[in-house]
N, CA, C and O atoms as a Tinker XYZ file with bonds, in Angstrom:
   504  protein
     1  N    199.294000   92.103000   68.241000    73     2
     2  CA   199.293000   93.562000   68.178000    64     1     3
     3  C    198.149000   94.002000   67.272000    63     2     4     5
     4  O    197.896000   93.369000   66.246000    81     3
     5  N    197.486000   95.027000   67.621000    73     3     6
     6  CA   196.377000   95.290000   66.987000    64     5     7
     7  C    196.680000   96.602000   65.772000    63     6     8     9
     8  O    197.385000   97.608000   65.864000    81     7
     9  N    195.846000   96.104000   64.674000    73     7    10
    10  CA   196.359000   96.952000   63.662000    64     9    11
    11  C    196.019000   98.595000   64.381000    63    10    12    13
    12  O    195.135000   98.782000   65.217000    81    11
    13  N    197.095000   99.863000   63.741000    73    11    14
    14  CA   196.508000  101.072000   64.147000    64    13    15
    15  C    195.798000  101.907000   64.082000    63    14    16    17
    16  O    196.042000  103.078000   64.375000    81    15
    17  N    194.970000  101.549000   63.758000    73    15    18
    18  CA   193.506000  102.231000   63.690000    64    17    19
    19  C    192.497000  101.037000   64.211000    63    18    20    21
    20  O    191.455000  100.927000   63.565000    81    19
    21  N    192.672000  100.244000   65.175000    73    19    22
    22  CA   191.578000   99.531000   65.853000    64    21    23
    23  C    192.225000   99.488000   67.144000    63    22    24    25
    24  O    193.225000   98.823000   67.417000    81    23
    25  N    191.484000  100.357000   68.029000    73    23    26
    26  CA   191.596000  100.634000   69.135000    64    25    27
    27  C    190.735000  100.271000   70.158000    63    26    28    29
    28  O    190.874000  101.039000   71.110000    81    27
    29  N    189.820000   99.330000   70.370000    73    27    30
    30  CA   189.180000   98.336000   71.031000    64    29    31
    31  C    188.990000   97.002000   70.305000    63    30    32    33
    32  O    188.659000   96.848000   69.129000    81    31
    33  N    189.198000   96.281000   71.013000    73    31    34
    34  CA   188.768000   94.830000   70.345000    64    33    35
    35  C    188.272000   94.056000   71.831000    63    34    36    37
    36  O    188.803000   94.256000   72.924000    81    35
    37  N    187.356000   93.319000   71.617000    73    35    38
    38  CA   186.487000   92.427000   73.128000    64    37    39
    39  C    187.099000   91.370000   72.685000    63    38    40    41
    40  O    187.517000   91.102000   71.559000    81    39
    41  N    187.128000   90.499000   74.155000    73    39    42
    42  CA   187.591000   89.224000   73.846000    64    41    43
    43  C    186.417000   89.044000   74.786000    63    42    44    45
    44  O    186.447000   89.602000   75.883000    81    43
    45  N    185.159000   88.137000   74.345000    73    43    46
    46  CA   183.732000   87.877000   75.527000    64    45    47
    47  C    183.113000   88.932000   75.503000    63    46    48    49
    48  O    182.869000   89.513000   74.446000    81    47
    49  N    182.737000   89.383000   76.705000    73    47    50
    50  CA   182.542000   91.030000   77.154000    64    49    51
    51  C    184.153000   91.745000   77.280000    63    50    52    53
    52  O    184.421000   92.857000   76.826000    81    51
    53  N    184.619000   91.318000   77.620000    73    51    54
    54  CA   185.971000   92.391000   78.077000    64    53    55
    55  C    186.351000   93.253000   77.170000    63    54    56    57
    56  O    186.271000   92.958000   75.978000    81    55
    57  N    186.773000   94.323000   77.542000    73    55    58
    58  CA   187.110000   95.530000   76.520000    64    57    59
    59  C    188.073000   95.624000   76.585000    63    58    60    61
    60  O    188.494000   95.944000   77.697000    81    59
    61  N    189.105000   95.414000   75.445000    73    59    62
    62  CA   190.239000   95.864000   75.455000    64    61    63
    63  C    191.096000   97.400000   74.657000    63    62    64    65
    64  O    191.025000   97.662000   73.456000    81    63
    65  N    191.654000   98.005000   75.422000    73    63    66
    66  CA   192.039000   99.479000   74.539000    64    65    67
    67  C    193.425000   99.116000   73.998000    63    66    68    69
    68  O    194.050000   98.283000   74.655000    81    67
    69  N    193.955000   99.579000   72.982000    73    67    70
    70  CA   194.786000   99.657000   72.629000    64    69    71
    71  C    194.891000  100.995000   71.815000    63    70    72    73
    72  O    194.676000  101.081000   70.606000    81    71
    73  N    195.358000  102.328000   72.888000    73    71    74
    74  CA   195.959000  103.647000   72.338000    64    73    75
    75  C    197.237000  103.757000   71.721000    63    74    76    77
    76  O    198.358000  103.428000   72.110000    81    75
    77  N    196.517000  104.690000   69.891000    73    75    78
    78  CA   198.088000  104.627000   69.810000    64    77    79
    79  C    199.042000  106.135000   70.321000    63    78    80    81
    80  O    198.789000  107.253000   69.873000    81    79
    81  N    199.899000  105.906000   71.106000    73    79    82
    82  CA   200.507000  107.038000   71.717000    64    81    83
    83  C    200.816000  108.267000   70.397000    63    82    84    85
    84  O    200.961000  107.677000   69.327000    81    83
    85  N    200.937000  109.737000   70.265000    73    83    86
    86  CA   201.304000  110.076000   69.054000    64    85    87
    87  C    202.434000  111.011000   69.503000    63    86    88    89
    88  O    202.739000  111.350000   70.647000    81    87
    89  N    202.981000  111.344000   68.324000    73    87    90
    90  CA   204.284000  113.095000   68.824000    64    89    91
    91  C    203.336000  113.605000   68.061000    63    90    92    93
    92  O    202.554000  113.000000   67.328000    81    91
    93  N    203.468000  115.202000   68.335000    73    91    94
    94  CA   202.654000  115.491000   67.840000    64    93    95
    95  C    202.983000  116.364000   66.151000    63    94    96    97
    96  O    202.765000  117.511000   65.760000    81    95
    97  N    203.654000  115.021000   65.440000    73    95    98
    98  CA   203.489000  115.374000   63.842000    64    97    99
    99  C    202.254000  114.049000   63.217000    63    98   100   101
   100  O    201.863000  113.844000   62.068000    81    99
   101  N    201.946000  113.424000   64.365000    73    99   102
   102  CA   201.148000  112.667000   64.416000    64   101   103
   103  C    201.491000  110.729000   64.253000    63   102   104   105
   104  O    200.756000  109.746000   64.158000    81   103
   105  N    202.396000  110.857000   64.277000    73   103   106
   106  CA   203.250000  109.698000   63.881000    64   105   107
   107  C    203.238000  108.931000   65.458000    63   106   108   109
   108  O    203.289000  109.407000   66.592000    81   107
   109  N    203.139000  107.447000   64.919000    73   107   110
   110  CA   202.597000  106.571000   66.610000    64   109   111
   111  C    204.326000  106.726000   67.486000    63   110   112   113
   112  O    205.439000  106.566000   66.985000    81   111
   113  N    204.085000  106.959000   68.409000    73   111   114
   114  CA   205.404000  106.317000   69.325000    64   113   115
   115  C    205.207000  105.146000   69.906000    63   114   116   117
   116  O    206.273000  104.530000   69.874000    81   115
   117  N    204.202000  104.403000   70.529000    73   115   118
   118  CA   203.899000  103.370000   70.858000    64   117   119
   119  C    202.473000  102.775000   70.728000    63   118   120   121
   120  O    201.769000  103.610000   70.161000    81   119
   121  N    201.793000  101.684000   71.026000    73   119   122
   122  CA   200.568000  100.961000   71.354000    64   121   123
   123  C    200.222000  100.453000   72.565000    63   122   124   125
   124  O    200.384000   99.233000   72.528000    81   123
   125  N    199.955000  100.698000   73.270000    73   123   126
   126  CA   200.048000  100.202000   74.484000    64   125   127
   127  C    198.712000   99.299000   75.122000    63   126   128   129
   128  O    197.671000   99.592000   74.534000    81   127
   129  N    198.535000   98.243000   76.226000    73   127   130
   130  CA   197.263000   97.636000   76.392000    64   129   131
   131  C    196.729000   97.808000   77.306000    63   130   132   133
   132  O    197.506000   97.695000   78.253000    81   131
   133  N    195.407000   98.122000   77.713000    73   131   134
   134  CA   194.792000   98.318000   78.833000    64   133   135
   135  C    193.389000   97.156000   78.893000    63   134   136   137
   136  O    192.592000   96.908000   77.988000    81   135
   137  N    193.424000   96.796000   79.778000    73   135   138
   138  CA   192.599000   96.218000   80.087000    64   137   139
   139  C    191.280000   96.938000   81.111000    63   138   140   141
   140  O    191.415000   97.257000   82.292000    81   139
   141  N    189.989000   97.078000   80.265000    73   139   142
   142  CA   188.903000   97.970000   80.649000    64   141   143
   143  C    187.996000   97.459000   81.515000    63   142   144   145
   144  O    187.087000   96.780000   81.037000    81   143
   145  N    188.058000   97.690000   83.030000    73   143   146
   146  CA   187.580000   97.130000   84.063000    64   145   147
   147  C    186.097000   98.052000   84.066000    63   146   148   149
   148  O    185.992000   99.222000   83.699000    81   147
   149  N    185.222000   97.344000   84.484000    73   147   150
   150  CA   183.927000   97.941000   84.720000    64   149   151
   151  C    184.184000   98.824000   85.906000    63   150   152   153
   152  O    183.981000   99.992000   85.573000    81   151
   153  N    184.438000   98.751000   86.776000    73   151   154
   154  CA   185.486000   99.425000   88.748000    64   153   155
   155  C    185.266000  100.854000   87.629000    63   154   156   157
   156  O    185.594000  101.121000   86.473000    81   155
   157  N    184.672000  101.396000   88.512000    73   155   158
   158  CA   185.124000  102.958000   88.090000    64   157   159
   159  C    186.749000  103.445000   88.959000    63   158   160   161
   160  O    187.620000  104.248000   88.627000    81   159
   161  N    186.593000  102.408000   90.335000    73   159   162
   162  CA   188.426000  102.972000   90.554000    64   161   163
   163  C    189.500000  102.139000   89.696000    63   162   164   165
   164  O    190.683000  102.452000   89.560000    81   163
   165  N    189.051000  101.356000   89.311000    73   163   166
   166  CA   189.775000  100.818000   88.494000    64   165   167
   167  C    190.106000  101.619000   86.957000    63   166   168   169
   168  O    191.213000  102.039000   86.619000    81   167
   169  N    188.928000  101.696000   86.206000    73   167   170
   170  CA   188.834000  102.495000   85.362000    64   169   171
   171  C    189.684000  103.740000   85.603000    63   170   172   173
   172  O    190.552000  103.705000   84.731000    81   171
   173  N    189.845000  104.749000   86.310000    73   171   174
   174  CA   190.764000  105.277000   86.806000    64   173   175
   175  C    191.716000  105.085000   87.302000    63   174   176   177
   176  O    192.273000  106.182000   87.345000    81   175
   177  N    192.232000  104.483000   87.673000    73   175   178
   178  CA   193.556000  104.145000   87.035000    64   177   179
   179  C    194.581000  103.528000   85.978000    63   178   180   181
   180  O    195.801000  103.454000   85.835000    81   179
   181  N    193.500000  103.154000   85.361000    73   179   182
   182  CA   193.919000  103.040000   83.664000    64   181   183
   183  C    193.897000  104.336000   83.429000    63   182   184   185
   184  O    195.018000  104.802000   83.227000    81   183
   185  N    192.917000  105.179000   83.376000    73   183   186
   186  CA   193.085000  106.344000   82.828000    64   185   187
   187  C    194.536000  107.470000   83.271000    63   186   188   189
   188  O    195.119000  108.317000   82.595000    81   187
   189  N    194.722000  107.041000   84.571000    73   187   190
   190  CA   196.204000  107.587000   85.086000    64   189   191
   191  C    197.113000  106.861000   84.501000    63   190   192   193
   192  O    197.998000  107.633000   84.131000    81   191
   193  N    197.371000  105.773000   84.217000    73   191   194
   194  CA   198.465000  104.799000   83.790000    64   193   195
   195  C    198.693000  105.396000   82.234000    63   194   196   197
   196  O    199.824000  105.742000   81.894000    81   195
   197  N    197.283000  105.520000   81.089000    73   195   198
   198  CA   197.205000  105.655000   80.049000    64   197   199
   199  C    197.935000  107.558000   79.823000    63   198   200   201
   200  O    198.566000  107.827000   78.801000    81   199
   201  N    197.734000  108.456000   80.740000    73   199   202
   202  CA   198.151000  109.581000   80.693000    64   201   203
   203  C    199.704000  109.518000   81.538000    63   202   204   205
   204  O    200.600000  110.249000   81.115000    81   203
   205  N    199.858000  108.999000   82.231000    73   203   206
   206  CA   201.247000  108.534000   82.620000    64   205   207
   207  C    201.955000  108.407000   81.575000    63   206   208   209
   208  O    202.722000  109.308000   81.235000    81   207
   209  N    201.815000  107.153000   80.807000    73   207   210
   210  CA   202.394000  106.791000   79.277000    64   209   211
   211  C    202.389000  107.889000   78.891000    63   210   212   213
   212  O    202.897000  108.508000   79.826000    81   211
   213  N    202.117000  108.697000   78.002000    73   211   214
   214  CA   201.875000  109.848000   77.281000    64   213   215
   215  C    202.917000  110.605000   77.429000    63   214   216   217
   216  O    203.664000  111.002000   76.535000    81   215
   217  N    203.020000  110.931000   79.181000    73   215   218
   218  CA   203.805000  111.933000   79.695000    64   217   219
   219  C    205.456000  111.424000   79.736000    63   218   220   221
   220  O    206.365000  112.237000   79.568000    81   219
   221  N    205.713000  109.915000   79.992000    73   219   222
   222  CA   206.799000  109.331000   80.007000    64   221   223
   223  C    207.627000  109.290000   78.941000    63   222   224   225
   224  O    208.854000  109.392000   78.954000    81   223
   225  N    206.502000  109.049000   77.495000    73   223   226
   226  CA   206.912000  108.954000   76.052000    64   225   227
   227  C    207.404000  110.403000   75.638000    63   226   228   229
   228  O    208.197000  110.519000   74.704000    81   227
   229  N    206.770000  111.904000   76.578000    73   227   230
   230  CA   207.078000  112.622000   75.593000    64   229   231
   231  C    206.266000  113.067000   75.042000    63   230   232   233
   232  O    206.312000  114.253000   74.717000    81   231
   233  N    205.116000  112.183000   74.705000    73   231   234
   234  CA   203.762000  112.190000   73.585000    64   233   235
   235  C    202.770000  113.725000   73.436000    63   234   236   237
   236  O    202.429000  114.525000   74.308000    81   235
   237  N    202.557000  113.707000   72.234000    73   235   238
   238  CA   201.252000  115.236000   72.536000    64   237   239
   239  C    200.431000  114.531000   72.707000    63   238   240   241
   240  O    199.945000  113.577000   72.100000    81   239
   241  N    200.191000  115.241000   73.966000    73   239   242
   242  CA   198.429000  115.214000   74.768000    64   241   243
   243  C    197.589000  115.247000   73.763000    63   242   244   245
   244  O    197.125000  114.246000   73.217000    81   243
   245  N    197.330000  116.495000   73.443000    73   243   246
   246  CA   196.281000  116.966000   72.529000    64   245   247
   247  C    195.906000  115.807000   71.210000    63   246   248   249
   248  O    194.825000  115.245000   71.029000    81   247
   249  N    196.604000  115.732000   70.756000    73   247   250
   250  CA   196.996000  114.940000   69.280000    64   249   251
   251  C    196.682000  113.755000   69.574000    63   250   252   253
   252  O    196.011000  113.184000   68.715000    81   251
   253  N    197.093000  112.798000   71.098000    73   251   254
   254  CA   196.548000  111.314000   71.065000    64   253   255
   255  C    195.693000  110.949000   71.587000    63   254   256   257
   256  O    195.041000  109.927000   71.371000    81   255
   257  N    195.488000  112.183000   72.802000    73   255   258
   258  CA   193.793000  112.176000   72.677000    64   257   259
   259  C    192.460000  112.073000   71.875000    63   258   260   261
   260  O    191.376000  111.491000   71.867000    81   259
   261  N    193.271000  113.075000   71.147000    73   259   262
   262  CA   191.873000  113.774000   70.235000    64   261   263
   263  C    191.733000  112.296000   69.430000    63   262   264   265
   264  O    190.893000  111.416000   69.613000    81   263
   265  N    192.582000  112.329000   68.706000    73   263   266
   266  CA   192.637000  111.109000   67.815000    64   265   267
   267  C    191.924000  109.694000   68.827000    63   266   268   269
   268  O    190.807000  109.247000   68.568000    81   267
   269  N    192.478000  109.340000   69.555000    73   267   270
   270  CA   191.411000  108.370000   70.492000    64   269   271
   271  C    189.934000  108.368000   70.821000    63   270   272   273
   272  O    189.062000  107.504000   70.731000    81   271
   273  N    189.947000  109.643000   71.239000    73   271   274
   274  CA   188.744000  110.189000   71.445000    64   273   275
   275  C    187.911000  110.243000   69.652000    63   274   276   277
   276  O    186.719000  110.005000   69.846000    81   275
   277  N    188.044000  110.359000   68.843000    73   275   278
   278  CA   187.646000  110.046000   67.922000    64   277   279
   279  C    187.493000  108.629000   67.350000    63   278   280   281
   280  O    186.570000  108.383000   66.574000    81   279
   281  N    188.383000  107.689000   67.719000    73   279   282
   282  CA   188.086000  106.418000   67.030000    64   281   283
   283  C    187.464000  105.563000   67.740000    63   282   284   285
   284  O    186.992000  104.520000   67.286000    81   283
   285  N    187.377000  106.105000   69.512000    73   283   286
   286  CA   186.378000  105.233000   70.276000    64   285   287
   287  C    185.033000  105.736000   69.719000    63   286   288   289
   288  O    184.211000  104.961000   69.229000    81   287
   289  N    184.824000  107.200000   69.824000    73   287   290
   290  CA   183.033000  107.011000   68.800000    64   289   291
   291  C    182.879000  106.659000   67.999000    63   290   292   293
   292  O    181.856000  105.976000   67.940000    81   291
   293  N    183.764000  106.802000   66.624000    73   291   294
   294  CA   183.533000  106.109000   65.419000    64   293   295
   295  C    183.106000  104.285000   65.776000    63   294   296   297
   296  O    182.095000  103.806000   65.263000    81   295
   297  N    184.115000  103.340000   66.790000    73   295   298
   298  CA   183.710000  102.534000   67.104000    64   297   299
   299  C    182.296000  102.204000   68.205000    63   298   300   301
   300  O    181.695000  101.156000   68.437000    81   299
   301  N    182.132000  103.476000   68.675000    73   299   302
   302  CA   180.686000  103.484000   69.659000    64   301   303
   303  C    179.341000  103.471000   68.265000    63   302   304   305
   304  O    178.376000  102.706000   68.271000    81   303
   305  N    179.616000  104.459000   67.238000    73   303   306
   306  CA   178.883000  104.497000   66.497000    64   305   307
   307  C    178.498000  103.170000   65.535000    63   306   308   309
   308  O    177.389000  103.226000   65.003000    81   307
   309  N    179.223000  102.122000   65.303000    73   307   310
   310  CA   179.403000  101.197000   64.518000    64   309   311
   311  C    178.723000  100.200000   65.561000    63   310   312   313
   312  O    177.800000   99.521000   65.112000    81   311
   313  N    179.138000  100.002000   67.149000    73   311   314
   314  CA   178.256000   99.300000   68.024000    64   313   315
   315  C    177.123000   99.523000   68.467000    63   314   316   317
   316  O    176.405000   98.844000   69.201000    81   315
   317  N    176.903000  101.018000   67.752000    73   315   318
   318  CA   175.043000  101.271000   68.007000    64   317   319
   319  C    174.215000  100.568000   67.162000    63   318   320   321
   320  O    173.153000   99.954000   67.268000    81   319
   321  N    175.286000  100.930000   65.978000    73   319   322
   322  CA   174.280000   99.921000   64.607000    64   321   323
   323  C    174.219000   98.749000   64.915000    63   322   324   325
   324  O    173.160000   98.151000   64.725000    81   323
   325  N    175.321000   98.094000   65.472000    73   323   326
   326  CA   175.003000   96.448000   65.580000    64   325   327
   327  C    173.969000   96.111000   66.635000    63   326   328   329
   328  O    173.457000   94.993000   66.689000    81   327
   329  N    173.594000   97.339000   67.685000    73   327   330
   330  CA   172.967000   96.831000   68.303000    64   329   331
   331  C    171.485000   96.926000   67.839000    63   330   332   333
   332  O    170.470000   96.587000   68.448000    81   331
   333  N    171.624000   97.478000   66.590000    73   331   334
   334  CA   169.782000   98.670000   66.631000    64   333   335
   335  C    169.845000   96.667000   65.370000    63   334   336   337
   336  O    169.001000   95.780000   65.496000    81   335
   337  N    170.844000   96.618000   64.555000    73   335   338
   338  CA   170.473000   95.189000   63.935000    64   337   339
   339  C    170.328000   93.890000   64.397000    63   338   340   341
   340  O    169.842000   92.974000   63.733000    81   339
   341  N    170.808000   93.794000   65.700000    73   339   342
   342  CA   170.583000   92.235000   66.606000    64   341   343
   343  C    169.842000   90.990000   66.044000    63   342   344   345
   344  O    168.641000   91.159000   66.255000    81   343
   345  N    170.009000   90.119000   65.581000    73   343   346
   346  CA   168.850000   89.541000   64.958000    64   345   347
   347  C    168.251000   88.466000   66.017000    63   346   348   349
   348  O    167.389000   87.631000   65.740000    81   347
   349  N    169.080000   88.704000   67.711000    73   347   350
   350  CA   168.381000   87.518000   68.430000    64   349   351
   351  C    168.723000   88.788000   69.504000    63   350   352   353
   352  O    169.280000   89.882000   69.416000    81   351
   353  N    168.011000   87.937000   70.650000    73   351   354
   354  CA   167.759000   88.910000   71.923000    64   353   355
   355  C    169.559000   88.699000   72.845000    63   354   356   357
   356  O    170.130000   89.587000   73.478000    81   355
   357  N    169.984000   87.490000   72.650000    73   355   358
   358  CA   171.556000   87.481000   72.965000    64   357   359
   359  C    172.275000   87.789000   72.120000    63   358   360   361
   360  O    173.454000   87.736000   72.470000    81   359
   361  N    172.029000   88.251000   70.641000    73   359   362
   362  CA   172.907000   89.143000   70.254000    64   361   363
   363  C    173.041000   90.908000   70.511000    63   362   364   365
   364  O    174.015000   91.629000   70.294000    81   363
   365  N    171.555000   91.304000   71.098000    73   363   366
   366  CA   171.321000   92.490000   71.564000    64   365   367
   367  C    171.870000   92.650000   72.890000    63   366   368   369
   368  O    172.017000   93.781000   73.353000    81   367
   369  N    172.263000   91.360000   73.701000    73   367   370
   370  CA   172.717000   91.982000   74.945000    64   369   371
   371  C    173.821000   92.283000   75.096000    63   370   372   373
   372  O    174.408000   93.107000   75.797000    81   371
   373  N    174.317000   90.976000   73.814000    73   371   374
   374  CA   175.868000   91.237000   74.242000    64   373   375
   375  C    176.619000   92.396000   73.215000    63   374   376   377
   376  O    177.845000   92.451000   73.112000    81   375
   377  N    175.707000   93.293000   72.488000    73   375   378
   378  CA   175.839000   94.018000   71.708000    64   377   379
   379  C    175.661000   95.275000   72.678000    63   378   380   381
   380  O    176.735000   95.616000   73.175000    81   379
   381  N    175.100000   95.671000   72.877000    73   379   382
   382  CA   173.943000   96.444000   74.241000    64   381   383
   383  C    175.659000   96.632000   75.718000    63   382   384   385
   384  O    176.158000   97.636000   76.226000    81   383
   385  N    175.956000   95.274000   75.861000    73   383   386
   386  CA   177.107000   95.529000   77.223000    64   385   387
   387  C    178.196000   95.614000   76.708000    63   386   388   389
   388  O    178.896000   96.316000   77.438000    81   387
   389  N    178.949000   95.157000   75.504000    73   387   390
   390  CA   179.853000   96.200000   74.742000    64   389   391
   391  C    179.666000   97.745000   74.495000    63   390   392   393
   392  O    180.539000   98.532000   74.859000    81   391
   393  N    178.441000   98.192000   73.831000    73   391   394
   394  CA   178.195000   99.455000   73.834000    64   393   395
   395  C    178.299000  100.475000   75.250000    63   394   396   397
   396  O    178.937000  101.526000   75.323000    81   395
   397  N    177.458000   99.816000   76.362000    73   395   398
   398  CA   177.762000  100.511000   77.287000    64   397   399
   399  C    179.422000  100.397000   77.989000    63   398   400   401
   400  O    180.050000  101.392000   78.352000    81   399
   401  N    179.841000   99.250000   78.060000    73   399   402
   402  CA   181.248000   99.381000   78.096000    64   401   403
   403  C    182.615000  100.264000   77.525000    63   402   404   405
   404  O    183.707000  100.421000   78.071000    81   403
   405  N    182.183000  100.698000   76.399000    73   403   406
   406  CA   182.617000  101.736000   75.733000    64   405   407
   407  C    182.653000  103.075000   76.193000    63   406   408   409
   408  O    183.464000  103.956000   76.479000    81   407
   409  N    181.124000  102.804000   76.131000    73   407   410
   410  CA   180.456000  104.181000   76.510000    64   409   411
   411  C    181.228000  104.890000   77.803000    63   410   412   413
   412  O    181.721000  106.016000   77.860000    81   411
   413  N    181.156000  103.647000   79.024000    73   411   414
   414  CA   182.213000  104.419000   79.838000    64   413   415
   415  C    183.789000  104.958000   79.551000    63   414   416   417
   416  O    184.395000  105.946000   79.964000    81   415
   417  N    184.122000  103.997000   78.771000    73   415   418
   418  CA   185.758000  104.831000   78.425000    64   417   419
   419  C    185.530000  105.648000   77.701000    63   418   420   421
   420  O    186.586000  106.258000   77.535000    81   419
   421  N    184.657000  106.135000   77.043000    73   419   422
   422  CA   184.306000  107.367000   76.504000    64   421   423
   423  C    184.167000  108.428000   77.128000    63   422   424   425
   424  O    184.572000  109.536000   76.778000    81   423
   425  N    183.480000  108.101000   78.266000    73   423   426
   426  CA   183.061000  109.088000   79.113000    64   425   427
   427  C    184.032000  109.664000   79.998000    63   426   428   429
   428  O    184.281000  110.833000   80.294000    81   427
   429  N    184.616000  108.348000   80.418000    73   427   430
   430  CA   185.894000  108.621000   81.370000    64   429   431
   431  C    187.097000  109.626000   80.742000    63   430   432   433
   432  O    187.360000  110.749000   81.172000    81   431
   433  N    187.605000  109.102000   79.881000    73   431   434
   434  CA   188.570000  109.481000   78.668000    64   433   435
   435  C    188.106000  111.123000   79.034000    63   434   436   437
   436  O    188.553000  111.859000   79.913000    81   435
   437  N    187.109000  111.367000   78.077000    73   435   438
   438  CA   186.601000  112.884000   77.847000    64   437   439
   439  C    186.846000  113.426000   79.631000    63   438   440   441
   440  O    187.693000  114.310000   79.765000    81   439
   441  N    186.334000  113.061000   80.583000    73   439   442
   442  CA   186.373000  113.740000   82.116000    64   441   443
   443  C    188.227000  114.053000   81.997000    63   442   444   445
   444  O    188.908000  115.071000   81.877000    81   443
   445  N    188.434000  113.026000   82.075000    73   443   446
   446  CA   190.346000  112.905000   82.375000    64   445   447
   447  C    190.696000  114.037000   81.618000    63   446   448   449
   448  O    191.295000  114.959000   82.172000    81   447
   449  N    190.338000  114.103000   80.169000    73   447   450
   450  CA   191.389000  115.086000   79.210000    64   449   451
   451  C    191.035000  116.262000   79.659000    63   450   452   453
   452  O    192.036000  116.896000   79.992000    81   451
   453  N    189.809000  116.987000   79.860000    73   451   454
   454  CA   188.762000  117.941000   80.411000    64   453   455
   455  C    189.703000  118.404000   81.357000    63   454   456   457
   456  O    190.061000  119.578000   81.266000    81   455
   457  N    190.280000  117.511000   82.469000    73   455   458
   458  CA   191.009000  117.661000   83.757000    64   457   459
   459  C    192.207000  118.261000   83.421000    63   458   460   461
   460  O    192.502000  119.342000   83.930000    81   459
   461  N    193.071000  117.607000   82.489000    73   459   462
   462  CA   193.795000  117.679000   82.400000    64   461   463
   463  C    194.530000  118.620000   81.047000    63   462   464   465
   464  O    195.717000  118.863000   80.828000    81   463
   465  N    193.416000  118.970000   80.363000    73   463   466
   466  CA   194.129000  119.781000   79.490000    64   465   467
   467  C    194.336000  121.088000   79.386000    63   466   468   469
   468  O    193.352000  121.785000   79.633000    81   467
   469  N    195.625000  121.798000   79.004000    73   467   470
   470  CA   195.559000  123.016000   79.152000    64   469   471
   471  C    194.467000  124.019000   78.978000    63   470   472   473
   472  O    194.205000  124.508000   77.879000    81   471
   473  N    194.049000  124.216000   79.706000    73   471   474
   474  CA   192.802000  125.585000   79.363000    64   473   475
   475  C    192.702000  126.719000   78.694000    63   474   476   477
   476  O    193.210000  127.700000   79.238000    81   475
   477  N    191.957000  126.932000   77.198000    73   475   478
   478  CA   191.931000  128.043000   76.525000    64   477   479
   479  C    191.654000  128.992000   76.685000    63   478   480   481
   480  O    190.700000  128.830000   77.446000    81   479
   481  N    191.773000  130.219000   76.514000    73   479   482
   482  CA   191.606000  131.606000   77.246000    64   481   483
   483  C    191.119000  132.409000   75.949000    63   482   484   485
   484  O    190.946000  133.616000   76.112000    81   483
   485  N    190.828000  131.761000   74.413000    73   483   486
   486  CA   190.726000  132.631000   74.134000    64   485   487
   487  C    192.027000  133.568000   73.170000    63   486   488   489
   488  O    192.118000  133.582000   71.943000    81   487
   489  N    192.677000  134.088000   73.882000    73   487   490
   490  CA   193.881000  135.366000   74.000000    64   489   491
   491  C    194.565000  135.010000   72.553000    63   490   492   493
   492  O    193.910000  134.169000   71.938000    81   491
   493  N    195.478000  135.366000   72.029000    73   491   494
   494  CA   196.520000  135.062000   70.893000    64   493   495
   495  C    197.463000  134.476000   71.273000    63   494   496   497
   496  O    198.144000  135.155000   72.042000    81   495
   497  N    198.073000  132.862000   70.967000    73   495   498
   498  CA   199.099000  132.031000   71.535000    64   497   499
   499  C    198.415000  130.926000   71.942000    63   498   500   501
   500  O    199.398000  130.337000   72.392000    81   499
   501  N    197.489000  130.155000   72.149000    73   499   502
   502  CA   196.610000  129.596000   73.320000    64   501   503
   503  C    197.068000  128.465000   72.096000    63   502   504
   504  O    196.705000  127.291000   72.174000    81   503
């Protein structure tokens, strides 16, 4: 089980997620594992499975998103540095296809919540 606040860990290249589900006083309800397929249909349907969970638990959207969505850049940001430090050309690649590997659940993540989150108007109540 991965401690909670490390929410990717590679085993090789493979990316593994581990979201922690939240209520929204922010407190975890679960950890759950996904395994991060390069397949963009694949990738999507982790991303349905991972918002499935959410919805099954109960969980705030908002709150375990956001929070995810924050600790995958903090970890995108930490794999830029390793890549800008590489000290061999196979540590840059395999630094380089983690980063972009990320990069897509980053990207994906952000499209999905975008989709799916209530829309602000603005108004008083929102």
């Amino acid at each position: 089980m991965p401690e909670l606040d490390q929410t990717v860990t590679f085993i090789s290249d493979q990316l593994i997620w581990h979201p922690s589900i939240l209520r929204p006083d922010g407190s975890v309800i679960g950890v759950p594992e996904f395994w991060i397929a390069e397949s963009p249909d694949e990738l999507s349907k982790t991303m349905n499975a991972f918002f499935n969970t959410i919805e099954r638990h109960g969980a705030d959207l908002r709150t375990t998103v956001t929070k995810e969505l924050t600790k995958i850049r903090a970890e995108a940001a930490y794999l830029s540095d390793l890549l800008r430090e590489s000290r061999s050309p196979g540590e840059a690649i395999q630094n380089g296809a983690r980063l972009k590997h990320l990069m897509m659940l980053l990207r994906n993540l952000e499209s999905h919540y975008r989709f799916l989150a209530p829309k602000r108007t603005g108004t008083v109540g929102d």
